[in-house]
SETOR-704566 format. One record per residue (C-alpha): residue number from 0; residue in one letter; x, y, z. Coordinates in pm, whole numbers, plus 50000, padded with zeros to 5 digits. Layout:
N
(atom NUM,"a",(X,Y,Z)),
...
end
This chain:
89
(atom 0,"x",(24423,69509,42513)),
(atom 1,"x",(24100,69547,42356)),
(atom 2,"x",(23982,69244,42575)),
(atom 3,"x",(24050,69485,42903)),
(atom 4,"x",(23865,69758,42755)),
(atom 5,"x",(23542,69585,42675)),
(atom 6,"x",(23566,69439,43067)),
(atom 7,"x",(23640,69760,43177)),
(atom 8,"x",(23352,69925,43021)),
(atom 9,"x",(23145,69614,43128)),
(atom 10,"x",(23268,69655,43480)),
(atom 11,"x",(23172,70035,43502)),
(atom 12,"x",(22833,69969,43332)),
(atom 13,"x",(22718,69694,43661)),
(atom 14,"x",(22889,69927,43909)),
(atom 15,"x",(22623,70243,43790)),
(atom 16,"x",(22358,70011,43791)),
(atom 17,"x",(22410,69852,44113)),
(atom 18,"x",(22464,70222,44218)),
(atom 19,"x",(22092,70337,44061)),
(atom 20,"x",(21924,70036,44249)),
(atom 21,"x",(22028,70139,44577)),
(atom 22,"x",(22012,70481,44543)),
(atom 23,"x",(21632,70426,44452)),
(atom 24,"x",(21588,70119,44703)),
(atom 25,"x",(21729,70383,44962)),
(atom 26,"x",(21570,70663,44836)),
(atom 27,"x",(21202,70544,44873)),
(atom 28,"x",(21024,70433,45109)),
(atom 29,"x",(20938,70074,45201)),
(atom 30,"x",(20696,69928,44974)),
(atom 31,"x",(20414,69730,45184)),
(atom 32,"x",(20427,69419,44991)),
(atom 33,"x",(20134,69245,45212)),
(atom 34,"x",(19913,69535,45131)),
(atom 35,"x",(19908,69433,44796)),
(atom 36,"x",(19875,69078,44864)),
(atom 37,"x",(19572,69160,45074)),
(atom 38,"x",(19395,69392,44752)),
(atom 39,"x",(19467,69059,44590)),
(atom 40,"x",(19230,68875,44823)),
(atom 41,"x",(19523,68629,44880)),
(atom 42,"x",(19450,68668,45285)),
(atom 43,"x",(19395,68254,45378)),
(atom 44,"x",(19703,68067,45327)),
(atom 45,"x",(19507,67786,45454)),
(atom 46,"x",(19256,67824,45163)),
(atom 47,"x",(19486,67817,44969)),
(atom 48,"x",(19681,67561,45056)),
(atom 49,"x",(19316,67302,45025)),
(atom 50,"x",(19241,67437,44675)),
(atom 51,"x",(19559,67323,44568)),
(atom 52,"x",(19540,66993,44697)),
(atom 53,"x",(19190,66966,44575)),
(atom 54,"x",(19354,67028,44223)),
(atom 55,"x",(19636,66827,44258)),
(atom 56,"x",(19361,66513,44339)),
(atom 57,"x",(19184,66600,44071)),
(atom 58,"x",(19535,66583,43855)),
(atom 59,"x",(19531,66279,44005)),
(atom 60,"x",(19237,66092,43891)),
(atom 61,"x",(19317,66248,43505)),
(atom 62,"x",(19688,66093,43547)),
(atom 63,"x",(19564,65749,43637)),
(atom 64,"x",(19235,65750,43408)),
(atom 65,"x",(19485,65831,43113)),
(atom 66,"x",(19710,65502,43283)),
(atom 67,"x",(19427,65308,43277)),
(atom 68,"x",(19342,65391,42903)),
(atom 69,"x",(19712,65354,42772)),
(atom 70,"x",(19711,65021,42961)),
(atom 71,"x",(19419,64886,42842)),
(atom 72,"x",(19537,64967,42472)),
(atom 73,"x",(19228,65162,42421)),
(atom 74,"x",(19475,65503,42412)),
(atom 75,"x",(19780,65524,42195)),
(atom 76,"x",(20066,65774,42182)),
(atom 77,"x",(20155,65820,41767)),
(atom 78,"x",(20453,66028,41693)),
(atom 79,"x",(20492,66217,41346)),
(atom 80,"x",(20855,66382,41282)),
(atom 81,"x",(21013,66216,41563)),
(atom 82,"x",(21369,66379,41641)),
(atom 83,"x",(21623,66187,41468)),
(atom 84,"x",(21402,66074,41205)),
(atom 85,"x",(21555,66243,40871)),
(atom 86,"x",(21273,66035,40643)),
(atom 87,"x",(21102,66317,40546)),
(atom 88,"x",(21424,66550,40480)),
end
């Protein structure tokens, strides 16, 4: 019985808050989202778009220089308190 309760309370408690976010998404007017974007200076989707992929190549050449260094020997990867290893406990 006390089970019900605590769903019922639950229950009421989404149904006012689903009530207070369309009341207030009703209520208002519509928010001009691009306007925002624009203040931003986020206008060129197409700049955008070539800044990222001049970061991802230069994510690129870190990614294989760091390759080339672990495969060469000349970089190592050294773990201290690896999970599972209770040595130190």
């Amino acid at each position: 019985m006390r089970s019900l309760t605590y769903l019922n309370v639950v229950l009421s408690l989404i149904a006012v808050l689903l009530t207070a976010v369309l009341w207030t998404m009703w209520s208002n007017p519509a928010v001009d989202l691009t306007a925002s974007a624009r203040a931003q200076g986020l206008t060129d989707p197409g700049a955008q778009r070539a800044a990222q992929i001049d970061q991802l190549k230069s994510i690129n050449q870190k990614v294989e220089e760091l390759t080339r260094l672990f495969k060469s020997g000349q970089a190592r990867v050294r773990l201290e308190n690896a999970p599972g290893d209770d040595k130190g406990h």
